[in-house]
C-alpha positions in Angstrom: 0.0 0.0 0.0 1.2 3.5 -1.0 0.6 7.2 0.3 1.9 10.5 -1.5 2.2 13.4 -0.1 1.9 16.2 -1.8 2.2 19.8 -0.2 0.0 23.0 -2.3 0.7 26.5 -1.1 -2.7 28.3 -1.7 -1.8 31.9 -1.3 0.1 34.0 1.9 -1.0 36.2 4.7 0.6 39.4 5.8 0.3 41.1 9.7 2.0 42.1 12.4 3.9 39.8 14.4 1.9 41.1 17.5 -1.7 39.2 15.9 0.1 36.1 16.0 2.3 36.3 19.3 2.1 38.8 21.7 4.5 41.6 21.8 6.1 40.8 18.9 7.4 43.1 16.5 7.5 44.1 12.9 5.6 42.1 9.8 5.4 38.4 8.9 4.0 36.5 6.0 2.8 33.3 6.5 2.4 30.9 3.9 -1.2 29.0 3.9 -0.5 25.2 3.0 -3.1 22.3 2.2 -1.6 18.7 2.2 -3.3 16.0 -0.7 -2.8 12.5 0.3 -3.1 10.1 -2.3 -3.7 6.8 -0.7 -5.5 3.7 -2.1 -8.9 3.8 -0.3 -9.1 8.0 -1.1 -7.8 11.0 -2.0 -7.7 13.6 1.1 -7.2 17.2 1.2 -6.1 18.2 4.6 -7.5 22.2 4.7 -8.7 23.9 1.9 -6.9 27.0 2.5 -8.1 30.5 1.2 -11.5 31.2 -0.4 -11.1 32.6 -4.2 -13.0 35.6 -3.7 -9.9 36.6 -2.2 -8.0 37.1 -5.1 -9.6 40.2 -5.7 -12.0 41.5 -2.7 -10.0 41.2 0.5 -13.3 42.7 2.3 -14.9 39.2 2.6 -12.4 38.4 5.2 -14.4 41.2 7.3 -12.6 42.4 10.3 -9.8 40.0 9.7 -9.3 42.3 6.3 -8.0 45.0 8.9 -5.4 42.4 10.2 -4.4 40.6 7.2 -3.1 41.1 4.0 -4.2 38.6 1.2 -1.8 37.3 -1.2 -3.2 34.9 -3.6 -1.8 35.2 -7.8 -4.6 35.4 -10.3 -5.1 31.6 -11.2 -3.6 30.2 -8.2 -6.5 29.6 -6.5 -6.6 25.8 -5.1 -8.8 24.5 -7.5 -6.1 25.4 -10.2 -3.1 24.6 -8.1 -5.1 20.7 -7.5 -5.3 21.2 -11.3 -1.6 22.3 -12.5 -0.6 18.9 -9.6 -3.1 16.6 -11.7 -5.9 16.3 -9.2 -9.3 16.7 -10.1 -11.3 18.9 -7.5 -14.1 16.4 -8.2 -12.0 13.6 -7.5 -11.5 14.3 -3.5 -13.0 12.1 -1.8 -12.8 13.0 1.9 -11.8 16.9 3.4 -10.1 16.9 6.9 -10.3 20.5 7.9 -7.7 21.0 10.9 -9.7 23.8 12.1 -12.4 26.3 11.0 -10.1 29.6 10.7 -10.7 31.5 7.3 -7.4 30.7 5.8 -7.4 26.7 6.4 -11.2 26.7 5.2 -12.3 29.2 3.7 -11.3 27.4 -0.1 -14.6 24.6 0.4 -17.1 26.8 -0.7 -18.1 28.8 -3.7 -20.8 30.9 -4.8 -23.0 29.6 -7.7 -26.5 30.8 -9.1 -26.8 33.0 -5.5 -25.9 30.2 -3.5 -23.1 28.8 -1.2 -21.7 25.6 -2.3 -19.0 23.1 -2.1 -16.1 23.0 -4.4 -15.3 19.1 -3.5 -18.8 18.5 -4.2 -17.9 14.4 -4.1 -16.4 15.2 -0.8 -16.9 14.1 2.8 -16.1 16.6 5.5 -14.3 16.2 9.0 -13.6 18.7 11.7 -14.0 17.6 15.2 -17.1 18.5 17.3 -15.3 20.2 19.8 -13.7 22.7 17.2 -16.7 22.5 15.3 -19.1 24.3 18.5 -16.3 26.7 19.3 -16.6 28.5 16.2 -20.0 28.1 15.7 -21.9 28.0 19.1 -19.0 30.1 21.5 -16.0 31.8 19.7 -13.8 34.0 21.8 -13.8 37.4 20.8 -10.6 37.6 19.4 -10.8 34.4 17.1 -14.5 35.4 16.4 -13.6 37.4 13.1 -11.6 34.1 12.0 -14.1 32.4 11.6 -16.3 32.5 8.6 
């Protein structure tokens, strides 16, 4: 039995040290990295990284658009990047989210026809419960905007 690896950088953040770890100083950009595993039962994509909107409106991000800067090339979005690695967005079978912060979920959805839906629409999603009601029932303030 085999398993590939295969790392995809889908885009980079910019903010002050300070966001990330208190009293730090100065800038830092953070690349935001989904993992595909090829294995024989499934193809997984662990995160889904940024949302494509963000390639040209930063505002979706909210008040998180205050604290980070969005760096994502025209046509580098992940469906592209799955694309240019030979992997067929379709073709996912199972999403493991690590958590629910904008920039390691906010690439499974998409607008269409007014609506919100999945890009791995052959997908099955996982993100524990526990992580699951913190952003959804009780976020702390400061993650709150990290959430979408």
């Amino acid at each position: 039995m085999s398993l590939t690896l295969t790392p995809i950088e889908s885009g980079r953040l910019t903010s002050a040290k300070g966001v990330l770890c208190e009293h730090a100083e100065g800038d830092i950009t953070i690349p935001v990295s989904c993992w595909v595993v090829s294995h024989p039962k499934g193809t997984v994509l662990f995160d889904t990284g940024l949302h494509k909107e963000l390639t040209t409106d930063s505002g979706r991000l909210g008040a998180s658009a205050d604290v980070f800067a969005v760096d994502i090339p025209a046509g580098e979005d992940l469906v592209a990047l799955l694309s240019q690695k030979e992997f067929d967005a379709g073709k996912i079978d199972f999403i493991v989210l690590s958590h629910l912060h904008f920039d390691h979920c906010g690439g499974a959805t998409k607008r269409e026809g007014g609506k919100i839906v999945p890009v791995f629409k052959n997908a099955r999603f996982f993100c524990s419960k526990s992580h699951w009601e913190w952003a959804t029932v009780s976020p702390n303030p400061r993650e709150r905007a990290s959430f979408l």
